[in-house]
N, C-alpha and C positions, 0 to 999 in steps of 0.2 A: 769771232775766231772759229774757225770749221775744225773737225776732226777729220782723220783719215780711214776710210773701212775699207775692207778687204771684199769685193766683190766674187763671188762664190756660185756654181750653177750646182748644183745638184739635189738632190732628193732626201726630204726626211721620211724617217722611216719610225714607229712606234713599238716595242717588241713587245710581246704576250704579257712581259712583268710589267710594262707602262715605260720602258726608259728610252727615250728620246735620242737618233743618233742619226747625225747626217751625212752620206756618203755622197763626195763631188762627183761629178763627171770628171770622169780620165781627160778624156780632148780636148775639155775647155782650156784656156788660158784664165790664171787669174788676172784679175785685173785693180785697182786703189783709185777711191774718189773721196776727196775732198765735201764733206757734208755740213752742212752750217744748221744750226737750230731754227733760224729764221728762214730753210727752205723749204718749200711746200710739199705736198707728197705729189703733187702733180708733176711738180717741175723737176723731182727728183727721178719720179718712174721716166723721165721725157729723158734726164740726162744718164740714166743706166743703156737705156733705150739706145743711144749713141755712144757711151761708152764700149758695152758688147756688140753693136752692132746690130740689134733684132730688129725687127720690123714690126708695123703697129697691128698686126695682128698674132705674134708671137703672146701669150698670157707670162706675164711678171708678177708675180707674190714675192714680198720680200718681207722674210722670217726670219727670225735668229731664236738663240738661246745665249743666257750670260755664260760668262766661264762656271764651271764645276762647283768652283771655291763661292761662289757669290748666290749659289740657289738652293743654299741653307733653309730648311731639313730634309727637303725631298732631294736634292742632285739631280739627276737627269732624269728626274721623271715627273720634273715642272714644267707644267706646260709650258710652246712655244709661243714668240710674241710675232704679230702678224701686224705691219704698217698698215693703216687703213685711209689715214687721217694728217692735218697736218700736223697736230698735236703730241702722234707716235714719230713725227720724225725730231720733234721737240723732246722729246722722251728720251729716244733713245742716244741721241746727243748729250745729254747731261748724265750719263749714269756715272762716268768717270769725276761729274764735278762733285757730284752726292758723297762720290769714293772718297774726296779728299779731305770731305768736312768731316 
């Protein structure tokens, strides 16, 4: 069973205190993809790739931060998580199931 994410273009930015905060691009359109645990990071960068439509030489880093509430004690000034591998797209798919237990 896949989850749904919000596909997002813009820039993290770190301020002088450490706290983390990222400002989209105005022009883009958002976009929602369907992500399953069992997708590769390969085949993930290939299907963002054709969701926004870039080209293979456009550079894709796909980053996030949890919500506020879940990066107890520091807040936004925990570091960001960076897909590298197939195992962070595993990762990041299950934080909602970790939530529930």
């Amino acid at each position: 069973m896949g989850r749904l994410f919000l596909l997002l273009q813009g820039l993290w930015t770190k301020s002088d205190n450490g706290v983390w905060s990222f400002e989209e691009i105005p022009d883009y359109q958002r976009e929602s993809l369907i992500i399953n645990k069992t997708d590769s990071f390969e085949g993930l960068i290939e299907r963002i790739r054709i969701t926004l439509n870039l080209g293979i030489l456009t550079p894709v880093v796909l980053t996030y931060q949890l919500p506020e509430w879940m990066l107890l004690p520091d807040g936004p000034r925990t570091p960001l998580t960076t897909l590298l591998v197939d195992k962070d797209v595993e990762t990041m798919t299950s934080v909602s199931d970790y939530m529930t237990e």
